[in-house]
N, C-alpha and C positions, 0 to 999 in steps of 0.2 A: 934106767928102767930096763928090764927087758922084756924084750920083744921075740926072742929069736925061739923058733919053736924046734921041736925032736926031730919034726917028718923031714926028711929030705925031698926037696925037690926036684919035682919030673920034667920041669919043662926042657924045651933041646937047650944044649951049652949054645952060648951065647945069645940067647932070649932078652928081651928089653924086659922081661916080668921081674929077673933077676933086680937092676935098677930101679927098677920100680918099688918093689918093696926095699930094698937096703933105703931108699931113699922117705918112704913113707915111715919106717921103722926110727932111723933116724929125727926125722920131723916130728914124732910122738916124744920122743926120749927128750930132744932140747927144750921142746915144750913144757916138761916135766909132767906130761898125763901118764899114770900108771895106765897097765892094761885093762884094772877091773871098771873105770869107767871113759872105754872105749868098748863102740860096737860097732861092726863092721857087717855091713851085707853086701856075698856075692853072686853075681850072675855066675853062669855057666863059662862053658868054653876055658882056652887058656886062662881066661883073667880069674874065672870062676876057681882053675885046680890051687888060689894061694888061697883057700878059706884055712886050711890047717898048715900054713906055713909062718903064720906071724899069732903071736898069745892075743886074746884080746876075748869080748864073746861075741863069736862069729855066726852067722848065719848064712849058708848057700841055700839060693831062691831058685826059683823059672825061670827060663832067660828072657829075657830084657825086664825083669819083674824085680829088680835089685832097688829101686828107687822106692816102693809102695811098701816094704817092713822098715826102711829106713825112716820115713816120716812118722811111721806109727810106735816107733821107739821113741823120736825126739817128742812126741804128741806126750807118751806117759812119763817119762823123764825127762824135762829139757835140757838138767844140767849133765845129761851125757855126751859125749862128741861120738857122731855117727859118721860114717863114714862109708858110701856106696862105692864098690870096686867093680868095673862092668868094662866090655870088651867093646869095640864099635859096633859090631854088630845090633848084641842087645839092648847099647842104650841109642842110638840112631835108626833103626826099623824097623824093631818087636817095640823096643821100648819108649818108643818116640814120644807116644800119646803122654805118658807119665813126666820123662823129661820136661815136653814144652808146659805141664800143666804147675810140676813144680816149680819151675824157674819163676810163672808166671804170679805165683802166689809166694813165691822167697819165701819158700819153705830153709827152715835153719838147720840144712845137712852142708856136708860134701860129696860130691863127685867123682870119684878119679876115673878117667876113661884109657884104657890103654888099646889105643890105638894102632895098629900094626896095618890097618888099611886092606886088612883079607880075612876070610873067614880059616883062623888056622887050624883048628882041634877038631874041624868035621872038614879038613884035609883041602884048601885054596880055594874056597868058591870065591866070586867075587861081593866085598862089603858095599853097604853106605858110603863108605871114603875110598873106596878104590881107583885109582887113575884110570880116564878116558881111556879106551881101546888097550888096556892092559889085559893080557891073556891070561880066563883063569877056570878051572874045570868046570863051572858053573857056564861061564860066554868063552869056550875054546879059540874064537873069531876075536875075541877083545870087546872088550867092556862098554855097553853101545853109550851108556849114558854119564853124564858128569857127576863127578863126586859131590856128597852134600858136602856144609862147608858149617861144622860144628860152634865154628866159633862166633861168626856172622848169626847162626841160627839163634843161638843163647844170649846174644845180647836184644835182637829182637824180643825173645820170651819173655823178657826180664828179670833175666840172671840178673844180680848185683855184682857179683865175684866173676869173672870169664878170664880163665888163664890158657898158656900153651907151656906143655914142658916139652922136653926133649930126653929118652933115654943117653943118649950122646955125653950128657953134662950134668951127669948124678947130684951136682954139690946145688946144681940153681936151682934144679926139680925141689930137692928136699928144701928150697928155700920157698918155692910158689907153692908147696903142699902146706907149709907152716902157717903160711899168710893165709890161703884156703879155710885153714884149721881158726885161724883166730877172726877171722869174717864173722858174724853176724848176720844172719842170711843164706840166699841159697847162691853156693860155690861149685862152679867145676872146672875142673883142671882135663882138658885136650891136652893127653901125653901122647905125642909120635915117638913111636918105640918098633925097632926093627923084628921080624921075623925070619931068620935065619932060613927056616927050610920053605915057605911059600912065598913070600917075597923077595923078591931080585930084583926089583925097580928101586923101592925104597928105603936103600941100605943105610948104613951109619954113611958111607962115604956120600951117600946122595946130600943126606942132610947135610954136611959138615962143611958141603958146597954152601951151601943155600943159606944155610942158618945164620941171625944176630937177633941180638937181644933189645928189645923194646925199650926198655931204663935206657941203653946209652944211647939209643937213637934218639931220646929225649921226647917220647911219648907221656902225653900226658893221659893217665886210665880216667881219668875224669870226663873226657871228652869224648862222647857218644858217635859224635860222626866219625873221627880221627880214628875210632875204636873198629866202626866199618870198615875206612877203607884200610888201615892193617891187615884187618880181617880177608878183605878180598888181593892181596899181592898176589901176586902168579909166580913172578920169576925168582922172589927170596922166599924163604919161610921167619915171618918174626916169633918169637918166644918168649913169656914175659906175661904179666896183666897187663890183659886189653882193654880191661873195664871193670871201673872198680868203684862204689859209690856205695852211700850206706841210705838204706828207705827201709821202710816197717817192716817188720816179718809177718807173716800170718800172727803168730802168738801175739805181738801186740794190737794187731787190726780185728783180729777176730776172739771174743771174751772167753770163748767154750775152749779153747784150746790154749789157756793160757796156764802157767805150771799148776800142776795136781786137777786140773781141770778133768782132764780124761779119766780121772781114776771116781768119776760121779754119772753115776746113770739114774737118769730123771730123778734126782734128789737121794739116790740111793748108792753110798759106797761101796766099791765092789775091790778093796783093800784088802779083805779078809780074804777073802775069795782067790786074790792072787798070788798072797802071802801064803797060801797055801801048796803051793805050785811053781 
């Protein structure tokens, strides 16, 4: 397949955004989804600038507003694979409401969140994820409050799919985006991905200490408490699905949004209407 688009990318050399997409571009292509039914919406910010870096048909929204054109594409098309790309920022504190609302209704998108743990393209404030007393133009003094904990928080909602990637390890990412991709339900993928020029806490070498992989630890994603306390580890970082279980989607729980359902208003097709446009 491809994937690879004309524009050259801005982001700084050695950006985690870079693995990210080689990683998601791949994951489409072994999958054998051509681009024309793949749709992708982006937030703003760094995660936002790859809307014209990978083929597919893309859409850049409001920040943290990347999850609300996602569902309403999977609502008119189910048989497309969508795919929301959002920064921490906008999916954990603009976009929070939407997140916990989707998870909780397993709405049948994906997620990818790239994570970098700072606000980088409106220049280091501090995020959602940002470490305890870490110094950032926003708290100078350091960061008075604890990071949320993305992945804890989505198994609560009731995510079905809850993964962690790592830019560090391009080959596993493109392995938990594939699984992401062939879920059933509502999936997201927590990618920790470094920032070259505003973070300096959270390097590749940070993670590389930290990091193992949930599969050989012998993690079962079936198991909800087990999936907690992964979730909450302090001193490792794990990586890997944390939770993984298959239950209804909205489409089959709820009649009105089941395929071609959307494309009928009060017993009236509106077909023509979009076929036009």
């Amino acid at each position: 397949m491809q994937y690879n688009s004309p524009i050259t990318p801005t982001w700084c050399p050695g950006c985690g955004n870079f693995v990210i997409h080689a990683s998601l571009k791949g994951a489409l292509t072994e999958l054998g989804i051509p681009p024309h039914q793949v749709v992708m919406t982006f937030d703003i910010g760094c995660a936002g600038n790859g809307a014209d870096k990978i083929l597919g048909y893309n859409f850049k929204v409001l920040h943290g507003r990347a999850i609300l054109p996602a569902i309403g594409v999977k609502y008119i098309n189910p048989d497309l694979t969508v795919i929301a790309l959002i920064g921490d920022g906008g999916m954990y504190w603009e976009g929070a409401a939407h997140w916990i609302a989707a998870a909780q209704r397993n709405e049948d998108i994906v997620v990818l969140v790239s994570n970098n743990q700072i606000y980088a393209l409106t220049t280091g404030q501090t995020a959602p994820t940002t470490e305890h007393n870490y110094a950032t133009k926003s708290y100078p003094y350091g960061t008075p409050f604890y990071p949320l904990n993305p992945v804890a928080v989505s198994i609560a909602a009731g995510a079905t799919f809850v993964a962690r990637g790592w830019t560090g390890d391009p080959a596993y990412l493109k392995e938990l985006i594939k699984a992401a991709i062939k879920h059933k339900g509502f999936a997201i993928v927590d990618i920790l991905q470094n920032c070259v020029t505003w973070n300096h806490l959270n390097t590749l070498e940070y993670y590389r200490e930290r990091v193992y992989k949930l599969d050989e630890a012998g993690h079962d994603p079936t198991d909800k408490q087990a999936a907690y306390q992964r979730a909450e580890e302090k001193d490792k970082v794990p990586i890997g699905i944390f939770y993984h279980v298959q239950a209804p989607s909205i489409y089959e729980e709820y009649p009105l949004v089941k395929k071609k359902a959307g494309l009928e208003v009060k017993g009236r097709s509106v077909s023509k209407l979009l076929a036009e446009f």
